[in-house]
C-alpha positions as CSV (number, residue, x, y, z in Angstrom):
1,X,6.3,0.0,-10.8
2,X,3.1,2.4,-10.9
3,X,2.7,5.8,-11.2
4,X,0.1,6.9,-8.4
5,X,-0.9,10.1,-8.0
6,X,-2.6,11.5,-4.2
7,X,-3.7,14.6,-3.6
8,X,-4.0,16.2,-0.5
9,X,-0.1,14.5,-0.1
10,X,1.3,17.1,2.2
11,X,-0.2,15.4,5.3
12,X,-2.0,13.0,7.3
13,X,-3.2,10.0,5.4
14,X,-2.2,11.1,1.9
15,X,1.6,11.7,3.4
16,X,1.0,8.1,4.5
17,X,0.1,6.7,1.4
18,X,2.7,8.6,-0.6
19,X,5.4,7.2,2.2
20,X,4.5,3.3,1.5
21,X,3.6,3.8,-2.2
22,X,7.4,5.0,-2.3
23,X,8.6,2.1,0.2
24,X,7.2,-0.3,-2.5
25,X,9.0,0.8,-5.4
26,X,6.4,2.7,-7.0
27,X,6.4,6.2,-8.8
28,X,4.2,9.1,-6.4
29,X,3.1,12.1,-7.6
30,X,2.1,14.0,-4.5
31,X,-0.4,17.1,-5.1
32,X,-0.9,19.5,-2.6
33,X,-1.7,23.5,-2.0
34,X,1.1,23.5,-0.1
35,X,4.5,21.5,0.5
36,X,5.4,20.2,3.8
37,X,9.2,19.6,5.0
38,X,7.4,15.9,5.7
39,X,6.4,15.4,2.4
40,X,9.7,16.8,0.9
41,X,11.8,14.0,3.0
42,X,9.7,11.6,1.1
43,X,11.8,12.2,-2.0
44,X,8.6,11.7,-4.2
45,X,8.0,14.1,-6.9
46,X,5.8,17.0,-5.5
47,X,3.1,19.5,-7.7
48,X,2.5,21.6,-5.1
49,X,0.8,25.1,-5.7
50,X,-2.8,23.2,-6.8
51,X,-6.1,24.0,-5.7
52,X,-8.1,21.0,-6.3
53,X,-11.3,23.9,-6.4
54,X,-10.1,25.5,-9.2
55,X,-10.4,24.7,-12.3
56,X,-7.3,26.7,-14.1
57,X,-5.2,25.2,-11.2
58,X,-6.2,21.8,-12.2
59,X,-5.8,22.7,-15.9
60,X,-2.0,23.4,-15.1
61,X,-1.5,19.7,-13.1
62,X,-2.4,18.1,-16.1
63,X,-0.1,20.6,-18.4
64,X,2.9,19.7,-16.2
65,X,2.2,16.0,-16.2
66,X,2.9,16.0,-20.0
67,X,2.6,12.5,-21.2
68,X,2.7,10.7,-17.7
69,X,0.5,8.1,-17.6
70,X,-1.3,7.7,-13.9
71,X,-2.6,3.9,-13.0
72,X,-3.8,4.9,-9.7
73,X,-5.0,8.6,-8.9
74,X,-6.1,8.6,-4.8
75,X,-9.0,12.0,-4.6
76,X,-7.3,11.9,-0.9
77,X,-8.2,15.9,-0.6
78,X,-10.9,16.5,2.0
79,X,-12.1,19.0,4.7
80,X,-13.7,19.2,7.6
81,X,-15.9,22.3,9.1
82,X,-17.9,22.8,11.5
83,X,-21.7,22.8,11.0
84,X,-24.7,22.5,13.0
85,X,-28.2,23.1,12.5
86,X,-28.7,26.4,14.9
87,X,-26.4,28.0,13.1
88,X,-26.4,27.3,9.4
89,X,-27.1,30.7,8.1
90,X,-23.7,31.8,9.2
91,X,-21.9,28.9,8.3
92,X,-22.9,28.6,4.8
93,X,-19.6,29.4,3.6
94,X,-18.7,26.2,5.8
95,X,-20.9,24.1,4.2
96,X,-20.0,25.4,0.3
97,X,-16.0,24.7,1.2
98,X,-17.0,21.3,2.4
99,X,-19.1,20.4,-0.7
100,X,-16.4,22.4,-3.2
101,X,-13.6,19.6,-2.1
102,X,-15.2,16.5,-0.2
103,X,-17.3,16.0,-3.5
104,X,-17.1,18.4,-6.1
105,X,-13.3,18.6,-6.4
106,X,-13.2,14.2,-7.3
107,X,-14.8,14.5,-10.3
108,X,-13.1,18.1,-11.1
109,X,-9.7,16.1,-10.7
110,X,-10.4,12.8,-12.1
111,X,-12.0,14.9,-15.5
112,X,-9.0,17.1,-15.3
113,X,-6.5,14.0,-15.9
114,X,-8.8,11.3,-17.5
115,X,-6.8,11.8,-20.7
116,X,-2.9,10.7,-18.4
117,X,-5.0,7.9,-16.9
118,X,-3.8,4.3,-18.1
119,X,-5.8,2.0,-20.1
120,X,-6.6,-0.2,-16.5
121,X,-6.3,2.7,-14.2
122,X,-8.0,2.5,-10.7
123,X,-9.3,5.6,-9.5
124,X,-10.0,6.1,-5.5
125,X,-12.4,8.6,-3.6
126,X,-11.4,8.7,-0.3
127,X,-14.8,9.2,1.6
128,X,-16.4,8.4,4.9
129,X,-18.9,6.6,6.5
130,X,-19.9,9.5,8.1
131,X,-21.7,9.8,4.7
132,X,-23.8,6.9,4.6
133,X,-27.6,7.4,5.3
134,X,-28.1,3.9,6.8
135,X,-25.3,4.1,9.3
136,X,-25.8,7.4,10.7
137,X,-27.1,7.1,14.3
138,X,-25.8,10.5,15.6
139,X,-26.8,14.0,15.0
140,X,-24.4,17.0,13.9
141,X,-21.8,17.5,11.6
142,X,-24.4,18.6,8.6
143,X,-22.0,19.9,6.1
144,X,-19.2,17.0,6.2
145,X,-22.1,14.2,6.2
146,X,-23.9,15.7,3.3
147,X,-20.5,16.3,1.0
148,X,-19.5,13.0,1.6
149,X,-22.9,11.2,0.7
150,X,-22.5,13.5,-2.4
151,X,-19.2,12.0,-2.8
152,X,-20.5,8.5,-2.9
153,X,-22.8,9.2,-5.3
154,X,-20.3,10.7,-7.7
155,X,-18.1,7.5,-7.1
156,X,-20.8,5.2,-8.0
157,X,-21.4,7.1,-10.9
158,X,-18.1,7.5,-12.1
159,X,-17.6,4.0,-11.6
160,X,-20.5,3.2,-13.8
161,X,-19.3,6.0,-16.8
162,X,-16.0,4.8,-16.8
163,X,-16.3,0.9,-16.7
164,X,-15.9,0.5,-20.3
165,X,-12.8,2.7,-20.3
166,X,-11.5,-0.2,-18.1
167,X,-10.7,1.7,-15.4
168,X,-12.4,0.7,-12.0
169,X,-13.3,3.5,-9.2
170,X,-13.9,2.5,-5.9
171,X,-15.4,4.4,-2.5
172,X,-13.0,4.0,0.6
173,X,-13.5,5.2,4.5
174,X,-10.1,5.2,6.2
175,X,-11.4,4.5,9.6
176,X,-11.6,7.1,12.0
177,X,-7.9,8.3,11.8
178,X,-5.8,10.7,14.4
179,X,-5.3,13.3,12.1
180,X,-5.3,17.2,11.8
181,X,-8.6,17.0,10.7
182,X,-10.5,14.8,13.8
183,X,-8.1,17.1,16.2
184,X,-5.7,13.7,16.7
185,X,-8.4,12.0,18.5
186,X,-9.0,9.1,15.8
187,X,-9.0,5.3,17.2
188,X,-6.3,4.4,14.4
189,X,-2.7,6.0,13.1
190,X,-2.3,7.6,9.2
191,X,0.1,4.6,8.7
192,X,-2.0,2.0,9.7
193,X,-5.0,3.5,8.1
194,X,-3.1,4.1,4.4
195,X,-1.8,0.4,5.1
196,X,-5.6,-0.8,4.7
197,X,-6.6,1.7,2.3
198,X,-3.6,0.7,-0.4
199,X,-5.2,-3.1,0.5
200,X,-7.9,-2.1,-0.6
201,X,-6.4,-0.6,-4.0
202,X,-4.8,-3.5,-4.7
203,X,-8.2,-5.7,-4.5
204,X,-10.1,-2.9,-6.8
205,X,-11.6,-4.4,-10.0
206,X,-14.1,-3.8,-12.4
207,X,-16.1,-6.6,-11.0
208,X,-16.4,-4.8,-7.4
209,X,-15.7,-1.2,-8.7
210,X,-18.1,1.4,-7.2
211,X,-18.2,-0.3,-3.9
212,X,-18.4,1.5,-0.4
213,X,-15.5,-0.2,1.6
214,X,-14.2,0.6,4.9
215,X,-10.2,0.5,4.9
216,X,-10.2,-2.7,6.8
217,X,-12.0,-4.6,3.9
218,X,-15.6,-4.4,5.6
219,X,-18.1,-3.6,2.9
220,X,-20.7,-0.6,4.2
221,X,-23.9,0.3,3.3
222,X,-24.9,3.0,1.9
C-alpha cells in the first residue's frame, strides 16, 4: 500500500484518481479548497480548506500531515480562464490566477512537503499539451498555454534538482477530458483519463523522470 496524495481531489480527474488509488488498496490523501459530497463517498481521508496559492495554507497541510510519509504526491490542481489577445489588459487578473496554480502552485506544494516525501517518491505535474510550443497549431487561450509551458519547465527542473534525492518527477497531459473545466465537451471521461494517467505513475523512474507524456503513454514534444 502507498500513501498518495492529489490535490485538486474534490472533482473531475483528481476525484478519479483518488476513486481508483482507493479501489487498489492504497492510502489517498485528497486536498482540496473545498469538499465535495463525491469526494466524501470516497471514504479517503480529506484536508480540505487548502489553497494551493498560499503559502500559510500549505504550511498548515504539511503540519497536519505530521510524520506521514507521501510516495506519490499528484500537483492535479489547475485552472482554466479565459484569455485572448484583444483583451488582455482586462484580463490580467485571469492570466495571474492561471500562472498562480497551473505553475506556480507545483513547486509551492511539492517544497511545502519535500520533507513527508519518501526516500523513492514520484512526484506528478499534471499539465497539458496545450503547453507545448511545437504542438501548438491554434491561436487563443494565452494565459492557460503560457502557465502550462511554465509548468513544464518547472517539472523538468524539478526533476533534475531532485534526482539525487531519488525521487522521480514526471510531466503528464490527461488527454482532453469532459470536465468542469473544458465545459464537458472533452473526447475522453475523468475515469478513463486517471486510468492512463496512474499507468503512467506506475512506469515513472528516475531513468525517464522529467519526461512530457500524454496519459495514453505517447511521449510529446515540447
Amino acid at each position: 500500500m502507498k500513501t498518495i496524495v492529489i490535490t485538486g481531489a474534490n472533482r473531475g480527474i483528481g476525484l478519479a484518481l483518488a476513486g481508483l488509488f482507493r479501489d487498489r488498496g492504497d492510502q489517498v490523501i485528497a486536498v482540496c479548497r473545498d469538499s465535495s459530497p463525491q469526494l466524501e463517498a470516497l471514504g479517503v481521508q480529506i484536508k480540505a480548506g487548502v489553497d494551493v496559492t498560499s503559502g500559510d495554507s500549505l504550511r498548515r497541510l504539511a503540519a497536519c500531515l505530521d510524520d506521514t510519509r507521501i510516495d506519490v504526491l499528484v500537483n492535479n490542481a489547475g485552472v482554466m480562464r479565459k484569455t485572448d489577445l484583444e483583451h488582455i489588459e482586462q484580463q490580467l487578473d485571469d492570466y495571474r490566477v492561471q500562472f498562480e496554480v497551473n505553475a506556480l502552485a507545483p513547486l509551492r506544494v511539492t517544497s511545502a512537503l519535500l520533507g513527508r516525501l519518501s526516500d523513492d517518491a514520484r512526484v506528478v505535474i499534471v499539465s497539458s499539451r496545450m503547453g507545448s510550443l511545437s504542438d501548438n497549431s491554434s491561436a487563443g487561450h494565452y494565459g492557460y498555454r503560457v502557465s502550462k509551458a511554465a509548468a513544464n519547465m518547472a517539472g523538468v527542473t524539478l526533476a533534475h534538482e531532485l534526482k539525487d534525492k531519488g525521487i522521480a518527477v514526471g510531466l503528464l497531459h490527461p488527454g482532453y477530458v469532459k470536465t468542469d473545466m473544458t465545459g464537458n465537451t472533452g473526447d475522453i471521461d475523468p475515469l478513463d483519463a486517471a486510468r492512463g494517467l496512474i499507468g503512467r505513475i506506475d512506469e515513472l523512474t528516475l531513468e525517464n523522470a522529467g519526461g512530457f507524456y500524454h496519459a495514453n503513454g505517447e511521449k510529446l514534444p515540447w
